[in-house]
N, C-alpha and C positions, 0 to 999 in steps of 0.2 A: 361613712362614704355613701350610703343609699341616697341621700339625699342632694348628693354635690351636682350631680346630670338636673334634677326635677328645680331645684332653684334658682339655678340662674334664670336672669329677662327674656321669657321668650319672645320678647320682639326683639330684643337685639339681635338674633338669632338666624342663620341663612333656614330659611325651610326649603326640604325637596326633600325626595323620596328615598334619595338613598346621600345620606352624606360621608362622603369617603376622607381617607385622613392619612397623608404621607407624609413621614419625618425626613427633614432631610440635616445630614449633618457630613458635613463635606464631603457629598459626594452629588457634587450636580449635573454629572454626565448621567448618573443611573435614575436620578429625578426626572431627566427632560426622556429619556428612554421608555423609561416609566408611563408618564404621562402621553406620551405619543402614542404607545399602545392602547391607553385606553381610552384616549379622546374621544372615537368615534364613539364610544356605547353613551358617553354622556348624556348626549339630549334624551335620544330615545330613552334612556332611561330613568330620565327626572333626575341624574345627578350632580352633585357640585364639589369641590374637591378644594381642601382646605391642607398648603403644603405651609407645616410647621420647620420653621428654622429654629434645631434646639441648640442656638447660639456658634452657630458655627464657627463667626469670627476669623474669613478664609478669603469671604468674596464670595463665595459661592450664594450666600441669599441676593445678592445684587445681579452674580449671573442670570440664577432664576429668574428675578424679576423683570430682565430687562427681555428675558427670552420670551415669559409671557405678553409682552408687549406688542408683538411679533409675528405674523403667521393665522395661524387656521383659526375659524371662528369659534371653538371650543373653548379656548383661551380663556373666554370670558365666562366661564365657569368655573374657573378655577382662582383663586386668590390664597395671600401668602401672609402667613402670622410669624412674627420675629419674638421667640421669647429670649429673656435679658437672659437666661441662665438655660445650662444643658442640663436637662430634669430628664434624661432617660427616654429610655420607649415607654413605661407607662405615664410618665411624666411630661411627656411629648406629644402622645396620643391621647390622653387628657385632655389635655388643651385642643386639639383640635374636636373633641368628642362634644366639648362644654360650644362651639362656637355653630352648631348645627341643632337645628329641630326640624330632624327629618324620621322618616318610619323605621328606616334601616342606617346603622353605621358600619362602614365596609373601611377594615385597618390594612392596610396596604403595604408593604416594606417596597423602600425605593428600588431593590432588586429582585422585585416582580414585575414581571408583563404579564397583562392579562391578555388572554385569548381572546378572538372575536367569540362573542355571543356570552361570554364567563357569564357579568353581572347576569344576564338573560335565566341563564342557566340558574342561579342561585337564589334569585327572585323566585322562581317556579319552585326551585327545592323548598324554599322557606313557608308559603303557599304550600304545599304538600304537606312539611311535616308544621303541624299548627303549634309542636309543646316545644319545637326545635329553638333554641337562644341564641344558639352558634349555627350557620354554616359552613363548614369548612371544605374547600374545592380541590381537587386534585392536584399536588403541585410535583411538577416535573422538569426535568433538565432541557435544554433548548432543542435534543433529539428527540425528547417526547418519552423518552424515560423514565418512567414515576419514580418519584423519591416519595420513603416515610413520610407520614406526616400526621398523621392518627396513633393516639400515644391511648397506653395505660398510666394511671394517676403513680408518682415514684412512691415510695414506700422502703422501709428497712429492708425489706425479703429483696425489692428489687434494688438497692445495693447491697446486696449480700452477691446476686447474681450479677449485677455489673461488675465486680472485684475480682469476680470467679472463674469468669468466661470458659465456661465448662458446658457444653453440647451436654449432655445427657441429662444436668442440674437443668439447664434451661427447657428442658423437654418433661421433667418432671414439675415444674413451678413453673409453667408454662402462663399461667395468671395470673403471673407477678412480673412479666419481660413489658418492660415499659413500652418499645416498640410495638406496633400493630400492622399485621402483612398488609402492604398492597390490596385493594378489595376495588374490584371491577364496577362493585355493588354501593348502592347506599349502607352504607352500615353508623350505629349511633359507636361511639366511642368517649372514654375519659374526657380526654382535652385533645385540641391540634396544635397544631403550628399558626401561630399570628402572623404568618409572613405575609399570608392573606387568608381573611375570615370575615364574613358579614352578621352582625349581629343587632336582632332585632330588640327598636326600642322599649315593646314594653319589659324585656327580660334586661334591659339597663334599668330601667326605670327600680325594676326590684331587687338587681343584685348592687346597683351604684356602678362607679366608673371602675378600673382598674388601681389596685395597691401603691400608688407612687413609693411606697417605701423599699419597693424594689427601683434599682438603678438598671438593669438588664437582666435577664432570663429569667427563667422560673417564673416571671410573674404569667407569664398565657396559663400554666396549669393551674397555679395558684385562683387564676380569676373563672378559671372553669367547674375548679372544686366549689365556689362560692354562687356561682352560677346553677349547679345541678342541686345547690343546697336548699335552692330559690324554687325547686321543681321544675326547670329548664333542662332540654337536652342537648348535648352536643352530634351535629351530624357529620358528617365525611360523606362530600357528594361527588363520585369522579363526574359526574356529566358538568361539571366547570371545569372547565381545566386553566392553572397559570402556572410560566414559568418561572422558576425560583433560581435567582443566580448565587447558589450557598454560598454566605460570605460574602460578597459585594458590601451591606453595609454594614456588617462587622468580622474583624479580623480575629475574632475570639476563638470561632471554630477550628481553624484553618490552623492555627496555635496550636489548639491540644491535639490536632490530627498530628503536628509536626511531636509533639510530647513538648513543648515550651509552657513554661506556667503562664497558666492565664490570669487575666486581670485581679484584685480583689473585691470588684462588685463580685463577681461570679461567684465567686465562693459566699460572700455575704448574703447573697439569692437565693442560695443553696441553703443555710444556715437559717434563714427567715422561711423558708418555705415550709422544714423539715419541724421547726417551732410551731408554725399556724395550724399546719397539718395534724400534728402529733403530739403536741400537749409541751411539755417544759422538758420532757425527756425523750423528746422528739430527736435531735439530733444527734444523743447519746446511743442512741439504740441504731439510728442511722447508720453512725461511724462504728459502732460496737461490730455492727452489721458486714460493715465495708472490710473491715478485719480480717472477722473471719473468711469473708471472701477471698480475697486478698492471701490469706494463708491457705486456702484450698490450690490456689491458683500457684503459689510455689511449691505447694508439693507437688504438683505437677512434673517439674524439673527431674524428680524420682524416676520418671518415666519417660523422659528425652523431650518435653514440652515445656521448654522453659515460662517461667510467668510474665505476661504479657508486659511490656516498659509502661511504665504510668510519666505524667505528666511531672515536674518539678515540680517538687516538693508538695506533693498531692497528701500526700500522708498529714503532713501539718497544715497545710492550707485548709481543709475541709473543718477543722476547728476555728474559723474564721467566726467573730464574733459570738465564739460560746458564752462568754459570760451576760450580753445583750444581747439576744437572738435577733431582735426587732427594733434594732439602734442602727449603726454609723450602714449608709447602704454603699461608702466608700470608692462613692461614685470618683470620676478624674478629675482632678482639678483645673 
């Protein structure tokens, strides 16, 4: 993969200073929402904005198109890639990664609006921190509510403690709770959240593009592990701040918040992740892991705390692709 960004023609190439990359996949209300938020920062800041349609097959790349045709003079910064197949978020964001040579790529989800000044703000962060690969900006609810978004890298220990959801375990393995507080501050962290992240070229340049063999999640941590492996840091800068509408473009969250089984990429994510990470018995120790959490978590019951509902059929899902950790990514068809 290191070398899939540095060979393509770079004269075919848009150059600008920061090339930004929005997937859009039926949903072209939060695209054009999207984009109106962040139109004004474009010029000033040398950007161009490449919205990938991963096959939507809806209408909606024709809405978008005909919207950009339209209206304010930023428009013309922006243009639209139709791929023949739905390759995913890293698969998606790929392609629009390979179709820019710019200093910085900034990945965007269609259900973020950025703030006025964000890019401003993240430019400076990246500028400040010199070994920084990743910026990652404050993302928060439409009240201004910070949400998570600076993680610990996942690990067996921390499903042992996701399975367990036990205060006092979490308080003791306090360095293994994947989540990372709210921090007013720059602080560097594991990986973030790709809902919006700006990440500079030459740290593409050395770790490559993202995994396409992920179909959705896991792959942002997965490409941060491979990033800090590069000697790259990830930062978390609240002085960006953008809004994150959870779920807007995908329905997977929102699912296991209800306890509904999710997709089988998700679990195939999961399964590839806990492989790359941890060796061939990466996701045996994972699950071994999750077990016993999972059995801490009903003895609980003993003491009027019943164990928390998991998701359908979570138990066997999470063996999703044991016997090819890093085969079928059982994307949708």
């Amino acid at each position: 993969m290191a070398d899939a960004y540095a060979s393509n023609d770079r004269k075919s190439r848009v150059k600008c200073a920061i090339g930004i990359v929005v997937i859009n996949f039926r949903t072209a209300g939060l695209v054009k929402d999207c984009l109106t938020a962040l139109g004004p920062q474009l010029e000033e800041n040398d950007a161009r904005v490449a919205i990938v349609d991963n096959f939507s097959n809806d209408g909606s790349a024709e809405e978008i198109a005909d919207w950009l045709m339209r209206g304010e003079a930023w428009k013309t910064r922006v243009f639209l890639i139709r791929s023949p197949t739905n390759e995913g978020f890293s698969g998606g964001n790929n392609i629009g990664a390979r179709a820019f040579d710019a200093n910085y790529l900034l990945l965007l989800n269609s259900d973020a609006l950025v703030r006025p000044d964000a890019l401003r703000a993240m430019l400076a962060a990246a500028l400040r921190e010199e070994k920084a690969g990743i910026i990652a900006p404050r993302l928060e609810d439409p009240d201004g509510t910070p949400q998570i978004s600076a993680f610990r890298f996942h690990s067996p220990l921390s499903e042992f403690l996701s399975a367990a959801q036990t205060g006092p375990l979490d308080k003791l393995f306090a360095f293994a709770v994947v989540p990372v507080p709210v921090s007013n501050a720059p602080i560097a962290c594991d990986w973030a959240s790709f809902a919006c992240v700006l990440i500079r070229r030459e740290a593409i340049n050395e770790t490559g593009l993202m995994d396409d063999g992920y179909f959705m999640y896991f792959e942002d941590a997965d490409y941060c592990r491979a990033l800090k492996k590069s000697g790259w840091r990830v930062v978390y800068d609240p002085s960006a701040r953008v809004v994150h509408l959870r779920g807007g473009s995908s329905p997977v969250k929102a699912s296991m918040k209800a306890k509904k089984r999710p997709p089988a990429y998700y679990y195939a994510a999961r399964t590839r992740y806990f492989r790359k990470a941890y060796g061939p018995l990466g996701l045996f120790t994972a699950n071994l892991m999750w077990f016993a959490g999972r059995a801490v978590a009903r003895l609980r019951a003993l003491f009027g705390k019943p164990a928390p509902l998991l998701c359908e059929n979570q138990g066997s899902d999470q063996w999703m692709n044991w016997r090819n950790p890093l085969g079928d990514r059982r994307a949708p068809e």
